[in-house]
Residue frames relative to the residue before (quaternion, step in Angstrom):
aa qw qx qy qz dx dy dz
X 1.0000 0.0000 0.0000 0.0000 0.00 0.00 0.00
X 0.5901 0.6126 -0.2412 0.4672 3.48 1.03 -1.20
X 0.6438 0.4393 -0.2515 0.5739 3.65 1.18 -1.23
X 0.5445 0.5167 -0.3909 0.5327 4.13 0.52 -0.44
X 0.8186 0.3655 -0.3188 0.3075 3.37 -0.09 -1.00
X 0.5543 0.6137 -0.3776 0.4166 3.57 1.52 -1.18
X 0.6979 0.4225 -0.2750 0.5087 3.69 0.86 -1.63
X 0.6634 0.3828 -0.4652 0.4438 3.95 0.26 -0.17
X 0.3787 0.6982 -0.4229 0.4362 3.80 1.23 -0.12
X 0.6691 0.5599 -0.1513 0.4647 3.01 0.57 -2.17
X 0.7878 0.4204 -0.2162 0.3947 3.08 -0.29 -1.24
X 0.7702 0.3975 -0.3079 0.3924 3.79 0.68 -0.86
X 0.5288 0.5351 -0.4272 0.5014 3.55 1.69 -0.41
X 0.7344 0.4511 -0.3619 0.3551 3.90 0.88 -0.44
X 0.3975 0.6726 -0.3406 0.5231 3.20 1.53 -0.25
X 0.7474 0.3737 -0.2335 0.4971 3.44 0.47 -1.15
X 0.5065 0.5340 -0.5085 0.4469 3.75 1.11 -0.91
X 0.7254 0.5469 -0.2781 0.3119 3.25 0.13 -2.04
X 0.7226 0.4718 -0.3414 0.3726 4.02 0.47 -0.61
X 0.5435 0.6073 -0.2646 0.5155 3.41 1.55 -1.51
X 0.7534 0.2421 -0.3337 0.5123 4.36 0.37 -0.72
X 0.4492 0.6013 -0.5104 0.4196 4.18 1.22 0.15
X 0.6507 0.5024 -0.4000 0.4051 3.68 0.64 -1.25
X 0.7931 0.3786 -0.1658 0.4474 3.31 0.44 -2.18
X 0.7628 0.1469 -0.4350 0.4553 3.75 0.42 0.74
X 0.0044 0.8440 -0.5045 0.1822 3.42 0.49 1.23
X 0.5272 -0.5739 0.4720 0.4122 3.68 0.85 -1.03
X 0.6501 0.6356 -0.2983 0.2905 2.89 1.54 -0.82
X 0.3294 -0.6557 0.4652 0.4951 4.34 -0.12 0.17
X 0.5449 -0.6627 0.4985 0.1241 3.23 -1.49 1.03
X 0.0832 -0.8664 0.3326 0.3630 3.78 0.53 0.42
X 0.5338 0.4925 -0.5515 0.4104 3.37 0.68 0.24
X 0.1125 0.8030 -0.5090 0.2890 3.96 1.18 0.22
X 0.0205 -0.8658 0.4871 0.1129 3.31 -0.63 0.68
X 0.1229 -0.8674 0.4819 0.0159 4.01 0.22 1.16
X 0.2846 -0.7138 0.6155 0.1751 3.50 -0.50 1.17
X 0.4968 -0.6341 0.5223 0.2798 3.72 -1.13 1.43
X 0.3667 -0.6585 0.6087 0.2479 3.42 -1.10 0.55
X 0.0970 -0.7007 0.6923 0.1429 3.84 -1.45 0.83
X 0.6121 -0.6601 0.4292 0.0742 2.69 -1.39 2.04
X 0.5504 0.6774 -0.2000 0.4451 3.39 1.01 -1.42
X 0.8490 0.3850 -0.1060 0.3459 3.48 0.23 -1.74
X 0.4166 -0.7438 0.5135 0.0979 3.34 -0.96 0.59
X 0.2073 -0.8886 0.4028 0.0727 3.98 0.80 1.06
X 0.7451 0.5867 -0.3142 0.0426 3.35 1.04 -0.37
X 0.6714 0.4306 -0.4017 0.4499 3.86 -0.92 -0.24
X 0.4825 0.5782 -0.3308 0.5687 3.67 1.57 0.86
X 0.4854 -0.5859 0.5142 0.3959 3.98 -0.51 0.67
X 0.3517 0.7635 -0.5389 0.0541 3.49 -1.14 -0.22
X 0.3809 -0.7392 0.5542 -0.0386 2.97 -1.06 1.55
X 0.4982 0.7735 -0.3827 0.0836 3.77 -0.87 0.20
X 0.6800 -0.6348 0.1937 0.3117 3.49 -0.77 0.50
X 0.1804 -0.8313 0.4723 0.2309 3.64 1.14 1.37
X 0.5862 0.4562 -0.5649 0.3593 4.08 0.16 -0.40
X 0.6820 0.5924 -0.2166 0.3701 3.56 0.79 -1.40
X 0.7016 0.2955 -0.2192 0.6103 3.55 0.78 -0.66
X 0.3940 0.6227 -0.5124 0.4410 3.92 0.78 0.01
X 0.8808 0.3751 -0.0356 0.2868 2.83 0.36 -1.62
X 0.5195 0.6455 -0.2411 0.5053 3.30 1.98 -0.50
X 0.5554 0.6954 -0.2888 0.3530 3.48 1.23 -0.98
X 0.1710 0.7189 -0.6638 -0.1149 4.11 0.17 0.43
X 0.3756 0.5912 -0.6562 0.2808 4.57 0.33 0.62
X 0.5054 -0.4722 0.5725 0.4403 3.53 -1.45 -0.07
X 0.8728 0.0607 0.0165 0.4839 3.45 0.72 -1.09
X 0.3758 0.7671 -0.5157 -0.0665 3.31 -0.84 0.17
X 0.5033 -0.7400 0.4205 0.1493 3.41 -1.35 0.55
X 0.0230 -0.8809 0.4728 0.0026 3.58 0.97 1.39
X 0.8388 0.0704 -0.1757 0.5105 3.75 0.70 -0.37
X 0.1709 -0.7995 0.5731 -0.0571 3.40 -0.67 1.18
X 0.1376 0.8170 -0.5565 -0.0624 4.02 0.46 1.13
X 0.7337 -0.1892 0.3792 0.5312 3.51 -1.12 -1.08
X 0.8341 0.1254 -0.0406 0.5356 3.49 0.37 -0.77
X 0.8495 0.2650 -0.0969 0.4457 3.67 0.78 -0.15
X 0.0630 -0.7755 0.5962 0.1978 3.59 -0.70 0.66
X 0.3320 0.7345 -0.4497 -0.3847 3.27 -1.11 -0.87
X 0.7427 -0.4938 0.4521 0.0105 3.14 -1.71 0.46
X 0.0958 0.7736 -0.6256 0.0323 3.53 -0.26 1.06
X 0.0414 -0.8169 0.5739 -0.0407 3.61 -1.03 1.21
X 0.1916 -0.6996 0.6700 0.1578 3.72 -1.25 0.52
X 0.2927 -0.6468 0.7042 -0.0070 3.46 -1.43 0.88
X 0.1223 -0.6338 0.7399 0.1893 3.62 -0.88 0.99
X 0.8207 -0.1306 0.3005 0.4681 3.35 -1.82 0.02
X 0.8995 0.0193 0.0229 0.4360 3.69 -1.49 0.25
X 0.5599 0.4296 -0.5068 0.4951 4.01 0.75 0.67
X 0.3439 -0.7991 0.4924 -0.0275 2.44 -1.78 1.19
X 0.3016 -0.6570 0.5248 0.4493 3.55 -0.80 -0.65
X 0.4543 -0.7010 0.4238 0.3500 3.45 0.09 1.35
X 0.7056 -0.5385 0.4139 0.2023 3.18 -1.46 -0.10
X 0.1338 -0.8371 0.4906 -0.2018 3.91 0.15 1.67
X 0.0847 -0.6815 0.7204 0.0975 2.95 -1.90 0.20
X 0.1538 -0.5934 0.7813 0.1174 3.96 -0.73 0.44
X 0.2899 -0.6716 0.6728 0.1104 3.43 -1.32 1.05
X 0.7169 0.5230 -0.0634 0.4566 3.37 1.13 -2.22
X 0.7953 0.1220 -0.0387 0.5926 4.07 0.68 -0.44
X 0.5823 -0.4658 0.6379 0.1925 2.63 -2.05 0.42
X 0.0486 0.7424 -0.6298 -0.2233 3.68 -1.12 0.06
X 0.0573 -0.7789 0.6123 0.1230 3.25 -1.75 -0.12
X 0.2912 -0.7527 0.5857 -0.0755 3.41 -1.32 1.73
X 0.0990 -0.8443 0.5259 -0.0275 2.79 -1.02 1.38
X 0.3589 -0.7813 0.4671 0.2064 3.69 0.14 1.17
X 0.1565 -0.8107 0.5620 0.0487 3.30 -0.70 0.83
X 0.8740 -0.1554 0.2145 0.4073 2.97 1.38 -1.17
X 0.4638 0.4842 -0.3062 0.6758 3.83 0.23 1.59
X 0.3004 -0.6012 0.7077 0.2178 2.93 -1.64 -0.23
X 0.0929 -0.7481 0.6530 -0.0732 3.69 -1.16 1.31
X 0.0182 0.7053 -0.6323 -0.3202 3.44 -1.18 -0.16
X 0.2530 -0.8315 0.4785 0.1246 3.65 -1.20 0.40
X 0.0221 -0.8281 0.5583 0.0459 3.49 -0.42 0.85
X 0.2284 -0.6831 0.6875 -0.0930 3.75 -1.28 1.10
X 0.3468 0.7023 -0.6198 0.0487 3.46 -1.63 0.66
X 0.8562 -0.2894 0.2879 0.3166 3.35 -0.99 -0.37
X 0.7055 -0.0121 0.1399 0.6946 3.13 1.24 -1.67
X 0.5755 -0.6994 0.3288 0.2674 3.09 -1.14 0.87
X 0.7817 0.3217 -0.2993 0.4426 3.10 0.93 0.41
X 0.4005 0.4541 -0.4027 0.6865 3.72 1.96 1.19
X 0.2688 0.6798 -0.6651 0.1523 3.51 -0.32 1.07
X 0.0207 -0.8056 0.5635 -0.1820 3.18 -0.03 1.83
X 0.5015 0.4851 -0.4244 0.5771 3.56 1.41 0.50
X 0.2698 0.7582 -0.5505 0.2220 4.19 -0.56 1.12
X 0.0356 -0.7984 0.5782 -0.1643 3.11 0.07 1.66
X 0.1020 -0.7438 0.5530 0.3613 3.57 -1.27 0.34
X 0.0587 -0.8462 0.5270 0.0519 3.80 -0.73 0.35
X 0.0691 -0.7990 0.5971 0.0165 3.57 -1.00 0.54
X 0.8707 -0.3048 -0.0149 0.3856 3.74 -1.37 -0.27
X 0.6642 0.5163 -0.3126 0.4411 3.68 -0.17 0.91
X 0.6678 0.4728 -0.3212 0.4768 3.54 1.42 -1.12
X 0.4468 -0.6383 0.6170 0.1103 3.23 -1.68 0.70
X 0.1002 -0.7511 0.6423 0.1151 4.25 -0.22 0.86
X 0.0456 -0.5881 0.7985 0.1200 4.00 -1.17 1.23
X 0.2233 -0.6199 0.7515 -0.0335 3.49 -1.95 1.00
X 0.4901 -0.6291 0.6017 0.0440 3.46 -0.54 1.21
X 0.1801 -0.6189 0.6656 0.3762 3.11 -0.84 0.37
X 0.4547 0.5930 -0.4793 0.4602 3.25 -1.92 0.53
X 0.8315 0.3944 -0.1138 0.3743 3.15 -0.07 -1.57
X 0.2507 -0.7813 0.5572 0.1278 3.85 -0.74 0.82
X 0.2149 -0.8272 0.4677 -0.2253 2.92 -0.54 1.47
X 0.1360 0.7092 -0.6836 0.1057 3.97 -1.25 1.18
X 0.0882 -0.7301 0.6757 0.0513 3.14 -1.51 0.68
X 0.0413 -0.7483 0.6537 -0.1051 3.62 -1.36 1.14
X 0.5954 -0.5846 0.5059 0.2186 2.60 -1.46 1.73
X 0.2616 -0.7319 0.6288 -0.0248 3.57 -1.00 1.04
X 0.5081 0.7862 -0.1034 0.3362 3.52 1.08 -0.43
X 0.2367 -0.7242 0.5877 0.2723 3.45 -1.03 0.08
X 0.7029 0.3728 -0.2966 0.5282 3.37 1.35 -0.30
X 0.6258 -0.4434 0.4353 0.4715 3.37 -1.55 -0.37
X 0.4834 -0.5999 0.6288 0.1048 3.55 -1.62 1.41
X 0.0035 0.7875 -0.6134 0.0598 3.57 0.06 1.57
X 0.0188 -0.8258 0.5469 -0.1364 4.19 -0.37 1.33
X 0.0935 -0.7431 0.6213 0.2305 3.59 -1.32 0.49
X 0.1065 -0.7774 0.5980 0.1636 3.71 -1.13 0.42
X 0.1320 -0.7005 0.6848 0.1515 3.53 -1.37 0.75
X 0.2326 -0.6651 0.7070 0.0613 3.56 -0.90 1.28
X 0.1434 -0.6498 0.7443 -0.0569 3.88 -1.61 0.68
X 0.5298 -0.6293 -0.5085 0.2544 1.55 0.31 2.72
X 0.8373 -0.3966 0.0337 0.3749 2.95 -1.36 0.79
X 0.5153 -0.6945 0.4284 0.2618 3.55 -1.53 0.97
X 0.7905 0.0809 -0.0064 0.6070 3.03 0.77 -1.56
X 0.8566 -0.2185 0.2287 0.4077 3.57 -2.05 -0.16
X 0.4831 -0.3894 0.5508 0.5581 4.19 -1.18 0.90
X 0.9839 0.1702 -0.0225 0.0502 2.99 -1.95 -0.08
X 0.0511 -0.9418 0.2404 -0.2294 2.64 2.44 0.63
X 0.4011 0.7146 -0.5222 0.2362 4.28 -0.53 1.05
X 0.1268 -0.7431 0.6482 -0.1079 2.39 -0.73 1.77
X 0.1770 -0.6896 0.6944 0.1043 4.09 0.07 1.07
X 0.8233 0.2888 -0.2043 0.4439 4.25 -0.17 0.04
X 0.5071 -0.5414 0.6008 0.2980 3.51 -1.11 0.35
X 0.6556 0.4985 -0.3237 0.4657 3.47 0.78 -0.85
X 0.6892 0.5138 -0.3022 0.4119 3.24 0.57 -1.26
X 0.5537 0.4804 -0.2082 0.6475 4.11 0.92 -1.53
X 0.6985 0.2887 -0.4335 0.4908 4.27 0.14 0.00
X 0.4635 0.6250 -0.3452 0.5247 3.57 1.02 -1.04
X 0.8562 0.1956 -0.1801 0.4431 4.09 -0.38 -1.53
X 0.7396 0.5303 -0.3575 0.2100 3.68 0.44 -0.92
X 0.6528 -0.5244 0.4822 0.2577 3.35 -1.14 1.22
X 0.4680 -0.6345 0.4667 0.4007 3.08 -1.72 1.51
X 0.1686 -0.6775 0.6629 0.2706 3.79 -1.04 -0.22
């Protein structure tokens, strides 16, 4: 009897363990969480750095900027008002990849820049891979702002890159 009661002991303290780490890894954000502000301004790379990419996606109000700049990788956190785009490109040397955080975009890719026979719409959650090779534009579709992260292999644009305007980022960016 003495043995029953220890193992029903056991069992009810793991029961209780097991529910208590279900709650606190729910998905849900913990408010005593502690999120380090992101600086727009600064350029983090060839420096470790950890951080909440949905949270700083979304924090970002530049068209462009260039928060991590390693040896082989940059990425890029941009905001799209209504009808702006990412003009129309080619990357010969890399692959890229876009991660919609937020908005509604459509995106169109092809061969030549004037066969874009790739036209997807996509909005918060989808992920866009670009080949190198492959010419490529995206446009805010939206009524809100198109909030997106890109990772470029190896970096696209300048360390520390900030363009706060479409105008401005059409104004600096290299012909491609």
């Amino acid at each position: 009897m003495k043995k029953k009661i220890h193992l029903l002991t056991i069992l009810i303290i793991g029961l209780a363990f097991f529910a208590v780490s279900c709650q606190s890894g729910s998905g849900e954000r913990s408010e005593s969480r502690e999120t380090a502000a992101i600086d727009y301004s600064k350029d983090l790379g060839g420096e470790p750095w950890v951080l909440d990419i949905e949270e700083a996606t979304l924090g970002n109000e530049n068209y462009r900027v260039a928060n991590w700049t390693g040896k082989y990788m940059q990425l890029v956190f941009m905001t799209l008002k209504p009808g702006e785009v990412i003009d129309l490109e080619i990357h010969s040397g890399h692959d890229q990849f876009i991660r919609i955080e937020e908005g509604e975009a459509r995106v169109q890719m092809g061969k030549t820049e004037d066969n874009l026979s790739f036209d997807k719409k996509v909005s918060d959650d989808w992920a866009i891979l670009i080949p190198a090779g492959y010419w490529h534009t995206v446009e805010n579709t939206g009524r809100s702002a198109l909030k997106l992260y890109t990772l470029y292999g190896p970096a696209e644009h300048e360390k520390g890159t900030i363009n706060k305007t479409y105008e401005e980022a059409k104004e600096a960016h290299h012909d491609h």
